[in-house]
C-alpha positions as CSV (number, residue, x, y, z in Angstrom):
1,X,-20.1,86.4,-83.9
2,X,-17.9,88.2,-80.9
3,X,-19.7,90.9,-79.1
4,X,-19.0,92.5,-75.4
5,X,-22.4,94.0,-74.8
6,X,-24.4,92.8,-72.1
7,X,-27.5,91.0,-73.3
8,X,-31.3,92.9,-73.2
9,X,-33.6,90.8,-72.0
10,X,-37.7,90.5,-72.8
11,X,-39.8,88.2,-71.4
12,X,-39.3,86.4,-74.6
13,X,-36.1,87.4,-76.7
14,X,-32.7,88.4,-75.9
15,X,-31.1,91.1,-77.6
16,X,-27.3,91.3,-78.3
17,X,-24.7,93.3,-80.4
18,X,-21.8,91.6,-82.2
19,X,-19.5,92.3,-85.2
20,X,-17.8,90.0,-87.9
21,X,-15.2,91.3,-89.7
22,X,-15.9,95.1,-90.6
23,X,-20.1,94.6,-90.2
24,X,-21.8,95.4,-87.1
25,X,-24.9,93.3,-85.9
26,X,-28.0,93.5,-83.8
27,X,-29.1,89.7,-82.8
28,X,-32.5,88.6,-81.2
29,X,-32.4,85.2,-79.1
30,X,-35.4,83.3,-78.5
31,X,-35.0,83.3,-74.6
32,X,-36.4,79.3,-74.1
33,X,-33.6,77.7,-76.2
34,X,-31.2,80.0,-77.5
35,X,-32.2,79.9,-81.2
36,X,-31.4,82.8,-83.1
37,X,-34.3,84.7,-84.9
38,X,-32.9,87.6,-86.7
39,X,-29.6,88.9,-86.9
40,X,-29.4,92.7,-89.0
41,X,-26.5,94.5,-89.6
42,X,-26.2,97.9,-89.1
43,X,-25.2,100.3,-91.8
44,X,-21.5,101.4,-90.4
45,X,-18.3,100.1,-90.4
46,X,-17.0,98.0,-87.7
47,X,-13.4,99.9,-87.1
48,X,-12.3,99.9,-84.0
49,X,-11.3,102.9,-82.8
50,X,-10.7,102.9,-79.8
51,X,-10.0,100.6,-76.6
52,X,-13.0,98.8,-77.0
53,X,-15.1,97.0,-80.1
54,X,-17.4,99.0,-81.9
55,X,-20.2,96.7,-80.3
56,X,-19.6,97.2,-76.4
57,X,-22.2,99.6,-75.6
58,X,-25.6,97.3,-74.3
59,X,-28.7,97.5,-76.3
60,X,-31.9,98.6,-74.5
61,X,-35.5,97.6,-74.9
62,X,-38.8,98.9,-73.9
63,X,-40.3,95.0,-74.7
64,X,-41.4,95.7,-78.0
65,X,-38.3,97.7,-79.5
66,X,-35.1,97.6,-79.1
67,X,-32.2,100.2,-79.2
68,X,-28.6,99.6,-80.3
69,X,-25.3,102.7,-80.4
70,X,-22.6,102.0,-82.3
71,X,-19.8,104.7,-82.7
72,X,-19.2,104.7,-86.3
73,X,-23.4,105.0,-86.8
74,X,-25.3,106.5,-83.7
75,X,-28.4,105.3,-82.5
76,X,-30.8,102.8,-84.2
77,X,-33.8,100.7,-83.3
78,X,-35.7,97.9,-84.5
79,X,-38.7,96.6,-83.9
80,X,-38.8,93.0,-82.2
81,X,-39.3,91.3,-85.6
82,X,-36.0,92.9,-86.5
83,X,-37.5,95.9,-89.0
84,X,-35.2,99.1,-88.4
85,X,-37.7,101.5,-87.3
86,X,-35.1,104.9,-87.1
């Protein structure tokens, strides 16, 4: 799906936001060929409310976690298996 975040990379996985329609997704990448491994959606609407989709903002990760913003939902991170931690 369309996203403008920048990816997070691990030594393993990369970690991207996207949306489709009104859902808004984290996605994990398996670095070596590009297959995806998860893909969760986060539990707020994907309006866009401004200049720029509800997904721009980069996700960060500390290796093990990563950490996503979207406008209409605030912060949220899962761990690298995908599980939403908070």
């Amino acid at each position: 799906p369309p996203g403008y975040s920048s990816p997070a990379l691990t030594e393993d996985r990369l970690f991207l936001t996207a949306h489709e329609k009104a859902k808004l997704f984290t996605l994990a990448l398996d670095r070596k060929d590009g297959k995806l491994l998860w893909k969760v959606d986060a539990p707020a609407d994907g309006i866009v409310r401004g200049v720029n989709p509800p997904v721009s903002p980069s996700p960060v990760t500390d290796g093990q976690n990563v950490y996503v913003f979207f406008e209409t939902f605030g912060l949220v991170s899962y761990d690298k298996d995908g599980k939403e931690r908070w």
